[in-house]
N, C-alpha and C positions, 0 to 999 in steps of 0.2 A: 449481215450487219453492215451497215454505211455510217459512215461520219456527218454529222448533223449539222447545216450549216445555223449559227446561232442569228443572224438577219433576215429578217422573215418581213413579209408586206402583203396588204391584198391583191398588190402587183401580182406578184409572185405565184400567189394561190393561182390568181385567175388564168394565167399562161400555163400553168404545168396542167391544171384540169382536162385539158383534150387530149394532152400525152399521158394522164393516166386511167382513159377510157381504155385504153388500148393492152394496159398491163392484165397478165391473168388473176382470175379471181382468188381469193385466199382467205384460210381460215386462221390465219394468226401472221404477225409479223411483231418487228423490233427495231428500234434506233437507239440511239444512245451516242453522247456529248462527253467529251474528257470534262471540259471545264466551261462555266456558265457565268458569264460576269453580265451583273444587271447595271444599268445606269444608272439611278436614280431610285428615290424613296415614292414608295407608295405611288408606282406607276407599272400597270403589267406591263410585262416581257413576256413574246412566245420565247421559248426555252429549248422547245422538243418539237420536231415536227415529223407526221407520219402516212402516210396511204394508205388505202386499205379499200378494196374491191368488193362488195359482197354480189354473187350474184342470185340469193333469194332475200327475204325480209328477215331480220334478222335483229339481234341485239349487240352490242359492242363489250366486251369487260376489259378495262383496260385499266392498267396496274404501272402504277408511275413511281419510283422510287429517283431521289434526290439527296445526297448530299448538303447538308441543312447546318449553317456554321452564324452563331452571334457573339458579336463582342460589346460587352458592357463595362465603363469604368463610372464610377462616380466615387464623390469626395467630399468631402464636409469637415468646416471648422467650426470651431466653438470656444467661449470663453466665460468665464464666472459661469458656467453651469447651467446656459441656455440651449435647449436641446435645438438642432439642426437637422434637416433631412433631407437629402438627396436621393434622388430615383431615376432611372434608365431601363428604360426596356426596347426590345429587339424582336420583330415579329417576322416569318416569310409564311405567306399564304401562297395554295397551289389551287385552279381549278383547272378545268377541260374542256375545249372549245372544239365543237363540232363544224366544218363546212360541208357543204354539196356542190359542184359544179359555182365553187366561187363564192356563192353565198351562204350567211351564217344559220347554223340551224336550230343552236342550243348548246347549253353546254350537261355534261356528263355529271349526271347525280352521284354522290353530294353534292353540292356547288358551293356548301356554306357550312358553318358547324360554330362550335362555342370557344373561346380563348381560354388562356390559361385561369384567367379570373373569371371563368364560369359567365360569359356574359355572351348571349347570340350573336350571329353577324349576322346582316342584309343577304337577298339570298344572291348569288354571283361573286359574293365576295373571297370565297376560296373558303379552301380547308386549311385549318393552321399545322404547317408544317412541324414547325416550332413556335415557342413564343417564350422569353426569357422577363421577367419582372424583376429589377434590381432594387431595391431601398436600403438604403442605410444612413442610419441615423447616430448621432455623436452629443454627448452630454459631458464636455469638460471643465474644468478649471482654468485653464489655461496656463502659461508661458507669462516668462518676465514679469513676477506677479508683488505686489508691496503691499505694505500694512499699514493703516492709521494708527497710530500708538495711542491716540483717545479714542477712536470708538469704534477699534478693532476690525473694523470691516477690510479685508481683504479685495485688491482690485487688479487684476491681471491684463496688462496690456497687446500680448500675442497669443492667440490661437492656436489651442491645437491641431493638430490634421489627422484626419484618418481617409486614407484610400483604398477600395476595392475593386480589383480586375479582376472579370472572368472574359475566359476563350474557350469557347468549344464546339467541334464539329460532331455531327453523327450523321447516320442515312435513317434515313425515313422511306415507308412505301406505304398507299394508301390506294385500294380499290375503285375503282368510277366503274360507274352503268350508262349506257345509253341506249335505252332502248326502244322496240317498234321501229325500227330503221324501213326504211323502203331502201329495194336492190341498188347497186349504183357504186358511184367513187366516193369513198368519205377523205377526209384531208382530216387529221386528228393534231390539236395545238393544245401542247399542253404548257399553260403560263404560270409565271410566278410574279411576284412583287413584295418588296421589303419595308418595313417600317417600321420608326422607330421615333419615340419617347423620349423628351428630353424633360424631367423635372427639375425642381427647385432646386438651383445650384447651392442653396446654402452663402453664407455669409460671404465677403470682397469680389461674389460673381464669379465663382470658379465653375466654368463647364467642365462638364461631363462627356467622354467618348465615346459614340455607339454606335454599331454597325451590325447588320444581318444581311450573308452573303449566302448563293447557290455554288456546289463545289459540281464534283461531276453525277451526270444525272444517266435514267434511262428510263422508257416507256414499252410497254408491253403489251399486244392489241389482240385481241380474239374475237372472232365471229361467233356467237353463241346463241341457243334458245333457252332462254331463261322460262323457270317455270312459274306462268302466269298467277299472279294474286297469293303468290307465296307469302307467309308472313313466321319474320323468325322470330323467336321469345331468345333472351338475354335473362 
C-alpha cells in the first residue's frame, strides 16, 4: 500500500508513464488516501490515483469505496399562517477515468446512474455517491401578534423560526468495469465532485448552509476476464 498524493495533472501522468513500463505486471493492486479535501462545487478532483501493468488483454474491475459526508441546514419563517419553504441539498458524484501512455481512454462503466429523485444523469457524469434532498416547510402564526377589537382579525408582527440541521458521514463502495483493455500501463483516476442546492430562503432572505465533503477513500484494481455477453437478471 502507498500513500496517494491528492495533486494530480497530466503533467504528472505524462512523466511517470515511461517509469511505469518498467514496473512488473500484475494482477491486482491498491491505493488509498486518509483524507480528501475537494476545492470547489461541481468541479472534478482526481481523488485516487493508480498503476496497473497488464501484460495480456484483459478487463479491469475496480472497486472504489469513499467516505461520503453532507451537511444541510435550512430555515424558514413565517407569520399569520403563510406557508414558507426552504430546501438544500448535498450531492458527491464518483466516476473512473482510464489513461494509456498519457492519453485518455475512457472512463470505467457505470459512468452515470439516477439521483435521489429518480432523475438520470448525462453519461460521464458519475455515480451518485450520495445525494441528500432537505425541505422544510413552516406554516405559523407568528410572534408579537394583536387584535382589532372591531373586526377581530388578528395580525402578528414577528415570525416564527424553525431550523433543521443534519450531518452525516458513511463509506460507500461501488464496482466499475473497464473492459477489452489491450496489454500495456493503465494509470486508473478515480474523481469526485460536490454539489449542492441552495433553495428558497423563505421570508427576510435567510440562507441556508450546505456542504458535501469526501473523508478517507480507497480503490481496488484487478486484472480480470470477464465473461463475454453475460447478462444478469435482478
Amino acid at each position: 500500500m502507498n500513500k496517494i498524493v491528492v495533486v494530480f495533472s497530466m503533467l504528472l501522468l505524462c512523466a511517470g508513464a515511461a517509469f511505469a513500463q518498467s514496473q512488473p505486471s500484475a494482477k491486482a493492486t491498491f491505493a488509498y488516501d486518509e483524507l480528501v479535501v475537494l476545492p470547489g462545487h461541481n468541479t472534478w478532483m482526481p481523488i485516487l490515483t493508480q498503476e496497473i501493468k497488464m501484460a495480456q488483454s484483459k478487463d479491469l474491475f475496480i472497486d472504489a469505496s469513499l467516505q461520503c459526508g453532507i451537511v444541510t441546514d435550512t430555515t424558514v419563517k413565517s407569520t399569520n399562517g403563510v406557508l414558507f419553504t426552504d430546501e438544500a441539498r448535498g450531492t458527491v458524484r464518483v466516476r473512473v477515468a482510464i489513461y494509456k501512455d498519457g492519453g485518455f481512454v475512457g472512463y470505467a462503466q457505470p459512468d452515470t446512474g439516477v439521483c435521489a429523485n429518480n432523475l438520470p444523469k448525462p453519461q460521464g457524469d458519475g455515480v451518485i455517491f450520495c445525494d441528500r434532498i432537505q425541505t422544510l416547510m413552516a406554516k405559523f402564526s407568528g410572534l408579537n401578534c394583536t387584535a382589532d377589537l372591531t373586526t377581530g382579525v388578528v395580525t402578528c408582527a414577528d415570525p416564527e423560526e424553525l431550523q433543521l440541521i443534519l450531518k452525516t458521514l458513511n463509506a460507500n463502495s461501488f464496482n466499475f468495469v473497464a473492459a477489452d483493455l489491450d496489454q500495456g500501463v493503465y494509470t486508473i483516476v478515480v474523481e469526485a465532485k460536490t454539489n449542492v442546492v441552495i433553495g428558497d430562503p423563505g421570508i427576510n432572505g435567510i440562507p441556508n448552509k450546505t456542504n458535501a465533503f469526501i473523508g478517507a477513500g480507497s480503490v481496488a484494481i484487478e486484472s480480470v476476464r470477464m465473461i463475454k455477453g453475460e447478462q444478469v437478471e435482478f
